[in-house]
SEKOL-78590 format. One record per residue (C-alpha): residue number from 1; x, y, z. Coordinates in nm, 3 decimals, m for minus. Each point is the difference from the previous one (the first is absolute). Example, Ala and Ser with C-alpha at 12.3 -4.5 7.8 and 13.67 -1.06 7.14 Angstrom:
BEGIN
{nr: 1, px: 1.230, py: m0.450, pz: 0.780} .
{nr: 2, px: 0.137, py: 0.344, pz: m0.066} .
REM end
This chain:
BEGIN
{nr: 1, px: m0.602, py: 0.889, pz: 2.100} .
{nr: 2, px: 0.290, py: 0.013, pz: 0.261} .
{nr: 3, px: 0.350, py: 0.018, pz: m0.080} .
{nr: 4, px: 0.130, py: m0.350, pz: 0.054} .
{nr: 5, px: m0.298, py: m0.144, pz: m0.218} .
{nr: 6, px: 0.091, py: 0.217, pz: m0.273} .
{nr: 7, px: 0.328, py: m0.121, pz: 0.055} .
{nr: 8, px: m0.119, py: m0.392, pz: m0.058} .
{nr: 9, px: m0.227, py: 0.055, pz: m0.275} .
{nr: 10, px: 0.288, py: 0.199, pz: m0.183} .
{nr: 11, px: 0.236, py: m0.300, pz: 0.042} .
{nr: 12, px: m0.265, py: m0.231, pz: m0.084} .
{nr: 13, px: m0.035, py: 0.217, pz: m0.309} .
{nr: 14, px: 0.358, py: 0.074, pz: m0.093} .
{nr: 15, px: 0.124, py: m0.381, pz: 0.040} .
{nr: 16, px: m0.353, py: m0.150, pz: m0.201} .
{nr: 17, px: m0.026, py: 0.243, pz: m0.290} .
{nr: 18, px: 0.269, py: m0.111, pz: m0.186} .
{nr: 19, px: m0.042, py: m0.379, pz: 0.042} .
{nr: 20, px: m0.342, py: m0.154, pz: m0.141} .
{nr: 21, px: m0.159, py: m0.023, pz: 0.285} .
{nr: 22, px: m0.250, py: 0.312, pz: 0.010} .
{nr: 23, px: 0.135, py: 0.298, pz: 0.196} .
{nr: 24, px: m0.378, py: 0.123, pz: 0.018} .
{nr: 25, px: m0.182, py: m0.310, pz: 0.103} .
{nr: 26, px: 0.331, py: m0.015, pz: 0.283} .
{nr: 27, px: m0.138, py: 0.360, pz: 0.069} .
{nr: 28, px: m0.341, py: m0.068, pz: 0.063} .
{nr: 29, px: 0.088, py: m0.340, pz: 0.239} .
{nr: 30, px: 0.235, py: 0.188, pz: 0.203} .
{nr: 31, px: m0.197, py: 0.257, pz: 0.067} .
{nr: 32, px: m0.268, py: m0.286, pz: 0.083} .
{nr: 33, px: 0.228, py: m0.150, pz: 0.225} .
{nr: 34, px: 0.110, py: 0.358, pz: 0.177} .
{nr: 35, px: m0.352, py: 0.096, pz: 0.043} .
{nr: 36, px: 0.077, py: 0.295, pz: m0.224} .
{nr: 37, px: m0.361, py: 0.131, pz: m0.120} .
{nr: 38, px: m0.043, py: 0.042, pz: m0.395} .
{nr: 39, px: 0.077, py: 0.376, pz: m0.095} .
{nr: 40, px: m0.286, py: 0.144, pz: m0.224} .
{nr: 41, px: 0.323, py: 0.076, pz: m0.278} .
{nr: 42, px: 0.286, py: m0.176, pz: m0.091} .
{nr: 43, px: 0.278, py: 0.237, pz: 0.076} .
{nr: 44, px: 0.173, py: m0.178, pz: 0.219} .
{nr: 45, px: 0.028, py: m0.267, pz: m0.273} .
{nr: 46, px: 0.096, py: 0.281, pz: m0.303} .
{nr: 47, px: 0.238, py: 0.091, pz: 0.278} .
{nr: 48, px: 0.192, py: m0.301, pz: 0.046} .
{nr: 49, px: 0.004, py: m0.091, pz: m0.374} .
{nr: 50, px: 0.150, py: 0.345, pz: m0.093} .
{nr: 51, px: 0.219, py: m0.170, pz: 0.271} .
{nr: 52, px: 0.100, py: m0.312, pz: m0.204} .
{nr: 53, px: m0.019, py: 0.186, pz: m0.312} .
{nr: 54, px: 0.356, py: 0.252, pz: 0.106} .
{nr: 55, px: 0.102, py: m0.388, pz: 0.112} .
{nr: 56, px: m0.030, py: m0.100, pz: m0.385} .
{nr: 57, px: 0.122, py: 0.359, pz: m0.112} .
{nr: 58, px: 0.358, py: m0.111, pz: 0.227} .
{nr: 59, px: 0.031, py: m0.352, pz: m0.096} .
{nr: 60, px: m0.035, py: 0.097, pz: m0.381} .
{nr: 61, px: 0.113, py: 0.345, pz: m0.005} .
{nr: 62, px: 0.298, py: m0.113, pz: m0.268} .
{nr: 63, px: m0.246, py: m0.165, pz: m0.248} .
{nr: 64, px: m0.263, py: 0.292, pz: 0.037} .
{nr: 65, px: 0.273, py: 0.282, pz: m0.075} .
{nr: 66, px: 0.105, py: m0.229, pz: m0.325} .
{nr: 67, px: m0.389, py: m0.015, pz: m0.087} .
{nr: 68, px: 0.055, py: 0.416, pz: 0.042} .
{nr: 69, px: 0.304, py: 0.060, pz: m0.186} .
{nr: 70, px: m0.137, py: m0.232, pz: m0.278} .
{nr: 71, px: m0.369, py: 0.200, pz: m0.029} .
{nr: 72, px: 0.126, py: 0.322, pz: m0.058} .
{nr: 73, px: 0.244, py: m0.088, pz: m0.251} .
{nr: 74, px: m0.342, py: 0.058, pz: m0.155} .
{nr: 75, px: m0.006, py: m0.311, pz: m0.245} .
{nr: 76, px: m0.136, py: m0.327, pz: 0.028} .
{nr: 77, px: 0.224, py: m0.240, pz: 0.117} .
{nr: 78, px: 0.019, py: m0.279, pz: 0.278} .
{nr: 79, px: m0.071, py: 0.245, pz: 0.323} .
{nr: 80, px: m0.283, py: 0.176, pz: m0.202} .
{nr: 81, px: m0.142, py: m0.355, pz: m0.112} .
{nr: 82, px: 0.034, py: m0.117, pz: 0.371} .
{nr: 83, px: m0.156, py: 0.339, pz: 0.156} .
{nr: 84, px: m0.280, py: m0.008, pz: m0.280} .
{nr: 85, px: m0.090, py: m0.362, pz: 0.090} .
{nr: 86, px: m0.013, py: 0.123, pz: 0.380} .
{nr: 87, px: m0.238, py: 0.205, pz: m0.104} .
{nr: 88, px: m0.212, py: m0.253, pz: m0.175} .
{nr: 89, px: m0.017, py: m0.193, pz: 0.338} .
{nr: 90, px: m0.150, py: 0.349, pz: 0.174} .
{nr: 91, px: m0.297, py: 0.015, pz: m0.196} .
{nr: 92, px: m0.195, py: m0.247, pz: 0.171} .
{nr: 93, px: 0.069, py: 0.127, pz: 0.387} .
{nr: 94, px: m0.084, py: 0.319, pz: m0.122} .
{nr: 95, px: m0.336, py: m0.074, pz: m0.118} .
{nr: 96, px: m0.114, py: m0.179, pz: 0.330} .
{nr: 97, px: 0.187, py: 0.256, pz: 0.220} .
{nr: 98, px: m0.219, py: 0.265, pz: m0.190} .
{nr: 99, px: m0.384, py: m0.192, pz: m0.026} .
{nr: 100, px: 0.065, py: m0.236, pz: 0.310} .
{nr: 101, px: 0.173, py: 0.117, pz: 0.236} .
{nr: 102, px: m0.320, py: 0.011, pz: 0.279} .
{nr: 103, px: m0.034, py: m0.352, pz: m0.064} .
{nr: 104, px: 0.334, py: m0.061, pz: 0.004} .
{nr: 105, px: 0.033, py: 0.188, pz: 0.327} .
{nr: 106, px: m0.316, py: m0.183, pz: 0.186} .
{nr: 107, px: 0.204, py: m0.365, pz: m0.058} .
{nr: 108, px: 0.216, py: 0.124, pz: 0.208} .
{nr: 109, px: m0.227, py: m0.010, pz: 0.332} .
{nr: 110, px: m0.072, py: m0.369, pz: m0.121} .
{nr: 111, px: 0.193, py: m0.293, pz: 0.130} .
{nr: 112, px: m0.208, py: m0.257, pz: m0.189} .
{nr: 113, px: 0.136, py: 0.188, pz: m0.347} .
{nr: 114, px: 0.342, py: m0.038, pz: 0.131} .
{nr: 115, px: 0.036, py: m0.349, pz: 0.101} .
{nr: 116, px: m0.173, py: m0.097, pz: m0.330} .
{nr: 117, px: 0.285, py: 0.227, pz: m0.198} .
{nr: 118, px: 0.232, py: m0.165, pz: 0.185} .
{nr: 119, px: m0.104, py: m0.362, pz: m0.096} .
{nr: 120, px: m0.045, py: 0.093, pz: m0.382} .
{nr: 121, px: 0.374, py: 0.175, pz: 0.023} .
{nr: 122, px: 0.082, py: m0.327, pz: 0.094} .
{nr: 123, px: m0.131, py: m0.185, pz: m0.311} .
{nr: 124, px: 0.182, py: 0.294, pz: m0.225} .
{nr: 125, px: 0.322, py: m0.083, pz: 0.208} .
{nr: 126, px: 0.003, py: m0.346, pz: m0.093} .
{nr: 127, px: m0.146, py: m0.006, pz: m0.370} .
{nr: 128, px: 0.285, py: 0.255, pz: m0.022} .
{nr: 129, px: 0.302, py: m0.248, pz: 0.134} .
{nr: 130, px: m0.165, py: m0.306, pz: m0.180} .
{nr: 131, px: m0.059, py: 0.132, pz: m0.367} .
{nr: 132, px: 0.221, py: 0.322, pz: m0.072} .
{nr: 133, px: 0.336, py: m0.229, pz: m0.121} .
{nr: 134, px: m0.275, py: m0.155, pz: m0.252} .
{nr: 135, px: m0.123, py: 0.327, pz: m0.124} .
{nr: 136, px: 0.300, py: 0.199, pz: 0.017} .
{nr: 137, px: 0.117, py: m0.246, pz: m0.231} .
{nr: 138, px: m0.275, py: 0.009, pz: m0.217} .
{nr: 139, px: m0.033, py: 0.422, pz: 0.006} .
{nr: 140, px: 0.269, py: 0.148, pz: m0.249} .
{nr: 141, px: 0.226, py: 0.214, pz: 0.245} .
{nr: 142, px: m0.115, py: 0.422, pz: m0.092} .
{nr: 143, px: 0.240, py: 0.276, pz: 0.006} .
{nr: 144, px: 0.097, py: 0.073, pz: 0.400} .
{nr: 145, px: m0.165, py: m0.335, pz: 0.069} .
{nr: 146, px: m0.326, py: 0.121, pz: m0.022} .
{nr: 147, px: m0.241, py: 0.093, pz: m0.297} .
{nr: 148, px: m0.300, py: 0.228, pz: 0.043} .
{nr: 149, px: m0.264, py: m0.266, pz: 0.027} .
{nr: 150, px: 0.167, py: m0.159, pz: 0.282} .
{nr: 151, px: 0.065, py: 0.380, pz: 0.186} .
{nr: 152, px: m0.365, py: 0.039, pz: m0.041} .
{nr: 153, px: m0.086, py: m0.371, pz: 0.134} .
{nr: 154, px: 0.227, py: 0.083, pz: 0.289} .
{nr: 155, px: m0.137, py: 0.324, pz: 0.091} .
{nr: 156, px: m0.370, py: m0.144, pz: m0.044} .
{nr: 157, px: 0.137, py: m0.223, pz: 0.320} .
{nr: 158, px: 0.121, py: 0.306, pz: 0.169} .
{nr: 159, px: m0.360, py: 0.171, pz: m0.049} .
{nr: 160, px: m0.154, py: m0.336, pz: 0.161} .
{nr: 161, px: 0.289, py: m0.031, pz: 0.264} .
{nr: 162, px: m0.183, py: 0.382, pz: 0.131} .
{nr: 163, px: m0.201, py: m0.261, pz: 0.192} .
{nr: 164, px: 0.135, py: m0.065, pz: 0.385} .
{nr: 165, px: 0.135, py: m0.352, pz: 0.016} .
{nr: 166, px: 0.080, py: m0.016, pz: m0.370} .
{nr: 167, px: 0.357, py: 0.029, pz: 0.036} .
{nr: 168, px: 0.101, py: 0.350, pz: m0.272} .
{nr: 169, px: 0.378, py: m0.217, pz: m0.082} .
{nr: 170, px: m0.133, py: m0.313, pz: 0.011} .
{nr: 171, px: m0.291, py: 0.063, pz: m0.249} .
{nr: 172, px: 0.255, py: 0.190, pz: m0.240} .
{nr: 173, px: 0.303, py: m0.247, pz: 0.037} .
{nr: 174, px: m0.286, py: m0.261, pz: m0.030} .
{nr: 175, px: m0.182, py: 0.116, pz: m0.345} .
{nr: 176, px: 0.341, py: 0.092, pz: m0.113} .
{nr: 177, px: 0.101, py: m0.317, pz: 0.005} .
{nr: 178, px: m0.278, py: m0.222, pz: m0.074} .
{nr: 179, px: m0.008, py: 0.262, pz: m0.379} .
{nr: 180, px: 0.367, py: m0.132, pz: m0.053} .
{nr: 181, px: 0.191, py: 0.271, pz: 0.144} .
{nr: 182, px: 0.334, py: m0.148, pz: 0.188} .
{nr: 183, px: 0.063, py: m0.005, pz: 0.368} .
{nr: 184, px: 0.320, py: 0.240, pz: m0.105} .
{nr: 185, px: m0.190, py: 0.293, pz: m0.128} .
{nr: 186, px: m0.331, py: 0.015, pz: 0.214} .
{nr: 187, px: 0.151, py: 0.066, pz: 0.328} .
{nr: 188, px: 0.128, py: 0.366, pz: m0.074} .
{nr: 189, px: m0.313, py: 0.088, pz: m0.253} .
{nr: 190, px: m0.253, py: m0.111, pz: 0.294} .
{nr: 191, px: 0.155, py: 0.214, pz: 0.226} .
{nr: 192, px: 0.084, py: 0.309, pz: m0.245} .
{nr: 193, px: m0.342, py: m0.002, pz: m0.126} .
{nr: 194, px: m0.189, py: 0.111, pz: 0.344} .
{nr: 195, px: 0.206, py: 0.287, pz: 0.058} .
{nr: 196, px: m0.206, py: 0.252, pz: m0.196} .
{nr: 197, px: m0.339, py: m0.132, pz: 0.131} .
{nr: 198, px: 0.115, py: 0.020, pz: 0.352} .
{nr: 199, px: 0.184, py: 0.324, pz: 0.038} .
{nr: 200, px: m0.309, py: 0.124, pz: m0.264} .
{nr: 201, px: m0.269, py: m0.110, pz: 0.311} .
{nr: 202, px: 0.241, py: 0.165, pz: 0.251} .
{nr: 203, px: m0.006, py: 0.324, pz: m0.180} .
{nr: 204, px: m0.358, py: 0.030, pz: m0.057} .
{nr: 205, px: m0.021, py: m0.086, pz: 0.362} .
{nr: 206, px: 0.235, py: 0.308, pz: 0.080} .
{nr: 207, px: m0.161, py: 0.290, pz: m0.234} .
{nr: 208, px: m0.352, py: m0.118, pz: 0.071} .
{nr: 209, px: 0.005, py: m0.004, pz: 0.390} .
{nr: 210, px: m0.075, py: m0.330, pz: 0.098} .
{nr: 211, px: 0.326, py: m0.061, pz: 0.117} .
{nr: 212, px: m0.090, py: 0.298, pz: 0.286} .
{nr: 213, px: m0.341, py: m0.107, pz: 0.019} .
{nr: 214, px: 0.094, py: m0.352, pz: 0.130} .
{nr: 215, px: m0.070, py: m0.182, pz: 0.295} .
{nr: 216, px: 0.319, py: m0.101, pz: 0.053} .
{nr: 217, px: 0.252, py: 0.197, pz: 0.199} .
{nr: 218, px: 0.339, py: 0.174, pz: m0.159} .
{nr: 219, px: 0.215, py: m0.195, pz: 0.215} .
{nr: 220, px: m0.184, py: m0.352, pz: m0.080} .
{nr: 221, px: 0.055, py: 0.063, pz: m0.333} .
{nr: 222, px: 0.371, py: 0.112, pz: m0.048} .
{nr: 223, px: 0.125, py: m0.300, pz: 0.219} .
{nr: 224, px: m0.229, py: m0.226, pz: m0.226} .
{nr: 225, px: 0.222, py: 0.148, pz: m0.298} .
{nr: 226, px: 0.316, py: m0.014, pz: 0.143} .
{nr: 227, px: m0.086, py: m0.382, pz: 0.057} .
{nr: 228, px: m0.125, py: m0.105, pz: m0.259} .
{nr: 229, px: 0.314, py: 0.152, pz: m0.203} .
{nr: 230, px: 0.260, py: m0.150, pz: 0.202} .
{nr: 231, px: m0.148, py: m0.323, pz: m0.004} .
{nr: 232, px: m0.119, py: 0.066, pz: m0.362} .
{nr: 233, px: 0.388, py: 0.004, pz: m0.092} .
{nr: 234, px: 0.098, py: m0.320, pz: 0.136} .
{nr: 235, px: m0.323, py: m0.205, pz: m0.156} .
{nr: 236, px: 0.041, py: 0.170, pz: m0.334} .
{nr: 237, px: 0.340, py: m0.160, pz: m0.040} .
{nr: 238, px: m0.114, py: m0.322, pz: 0.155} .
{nr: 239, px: m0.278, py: m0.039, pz: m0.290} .
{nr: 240, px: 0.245, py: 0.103, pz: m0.249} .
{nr: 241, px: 0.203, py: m0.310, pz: 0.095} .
{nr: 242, px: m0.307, py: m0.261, pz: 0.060} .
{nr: 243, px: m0.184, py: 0.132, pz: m0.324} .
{nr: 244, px: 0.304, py: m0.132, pz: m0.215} .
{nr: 245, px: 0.089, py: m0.296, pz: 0.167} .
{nr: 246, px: m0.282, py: m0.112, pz: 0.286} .
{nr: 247, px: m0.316, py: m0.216, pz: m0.066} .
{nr: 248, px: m0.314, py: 0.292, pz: 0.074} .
{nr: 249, px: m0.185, py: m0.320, pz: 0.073} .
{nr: 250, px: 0.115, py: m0.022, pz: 0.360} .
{nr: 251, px: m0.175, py: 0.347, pz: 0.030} .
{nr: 252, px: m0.315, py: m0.139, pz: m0.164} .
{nr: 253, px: 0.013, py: m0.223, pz: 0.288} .
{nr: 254, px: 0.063, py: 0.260, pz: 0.286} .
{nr: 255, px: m0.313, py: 0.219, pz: m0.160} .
{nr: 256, px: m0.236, py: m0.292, pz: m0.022} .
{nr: 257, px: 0.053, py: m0.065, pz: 0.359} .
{nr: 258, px: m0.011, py: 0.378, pz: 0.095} .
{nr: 259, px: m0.328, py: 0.026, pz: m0.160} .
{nr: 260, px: m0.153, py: m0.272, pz: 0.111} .
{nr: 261, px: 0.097, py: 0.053, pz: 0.356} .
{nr: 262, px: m0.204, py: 0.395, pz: m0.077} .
{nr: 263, px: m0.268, py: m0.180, pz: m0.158} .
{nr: 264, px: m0.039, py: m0.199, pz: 0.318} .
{nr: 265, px: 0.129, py: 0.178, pz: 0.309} .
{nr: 266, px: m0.034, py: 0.379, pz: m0.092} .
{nr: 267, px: m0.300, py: 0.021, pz: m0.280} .
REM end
């Protein structure tokens, strides 16, 4: 991988992993379209999400030292409940990072999968904008805005969302939704709730040696992170902003056309 590519696919990532569009599946078509040839790992990728994961860590760095201060006043009260229900959403990512994560990492040399993910994020995008007022409605509000049943829901999409082309925060801000959660408090828990998983993946990456045993060059992959976290801080506050007040169905739209323009052209 040369230096300028990196550069691309770490904008590409940076600017499409905060909006529900599928900063993976973008991944795998730009390197299509570059002529990059698929990497036997995925550290490039870790890379550039450890990228867009210090992006979330700036954005939110005043709610996540409140979520601090509150756990270890060591009793349970509204930053405990919040950080516990975080938790809750981990559980399933964890379990298909530890028992799938070869077949997880073979989708990734597979454009088919990805313009397929694309076109069922789609569907999620739009069930989401069409029914969540009705079920929000119907769904008593939990503490934080969020009960545990929903965290788990949510993270279930996140697990799923593993797949390139199934956009990670449109799955979450999708299922979130569509369980009754409101528009106001799934934008910040979607985001907080990859953090651990992510910088997790980095650091077994680190202590284990793949990160030195990888294909890809040292230069490659620290423009790819600087990037991705540049552009990672201007789309996180841009989602913010649409996730409260935007209709995600316009992005259902762009996705079904992205992957059926893979399906066709690139697959």
């Amino acid at each position: 991988m040369e230096w300028f590519e990196a550069l691309i696919l770490g904008l590409v990532q940076g600017l499409t992993e905060f909006l529900p569009v599928s900063s993976s599946g973008h991944l795998a078509i730009g390197k299509a379209l570059l002529g990059v040839e698929p990497s036997g790992d995925l550290i490039f990728e870790v890379t550039v999400h450890a990228a867009t994961v210090l992006a979330t860590i700036v954005v939110f760095r005043k709610q996540i030292w409140k979520l601090l201060c509150g756990l270890f006043k060591f009793k349970y009260n509204d930053e405990t409940d919040y950080i516990a229900k975080l938790c809750v959403s981990m559980i399933p990512v964890f379990v298909v990072g530890m028992f799938f994560k070869d077949k997880v990492e073979a989708a990734f040399n597979s454009l088919r999968v990805v313009g397929i993910a694309l076109l069922v994020t789609a569907i999620l995008l739009v069930l989401s904008d069409y029914l969540s007022r009705r079920v929000s409605a119907a769904v008593r509000e939990s503490r934080n805005g969020i009960s545990f049943w929903q965290a788990f829901v949510v993270g279930a999409g996140q697990a799923c969302a593993v797949l390139p082309g199934l956009s990670r925060s449109g799955t979450t801000i999708s299922t979130g939704l569509l369980t009754g959660v409101r528009r106001e408090n799934m934008a910040m828990f979607s985001f907080l709730m990859v953090l651990v998983p992510i910088l997790g993946e980095t650091f077994l990456d680190l202590v284990g040696g793949d990160m030195a045993a990888s294909t890809v060059g040292a230069l490659p992959l620290l423009i790819g992170f600087a990037a991705a976290f540049v552009s990672g801080l201007f789309a996180c506050r841009v989602m913010i902003a649409l996730v409260r007040k935007a209709q995600l169905r316009w992005f259902g739209l762009y996705c079904a056309l992205v992957g059926a323009a893979v399906l066709i052209f690139l697959a």
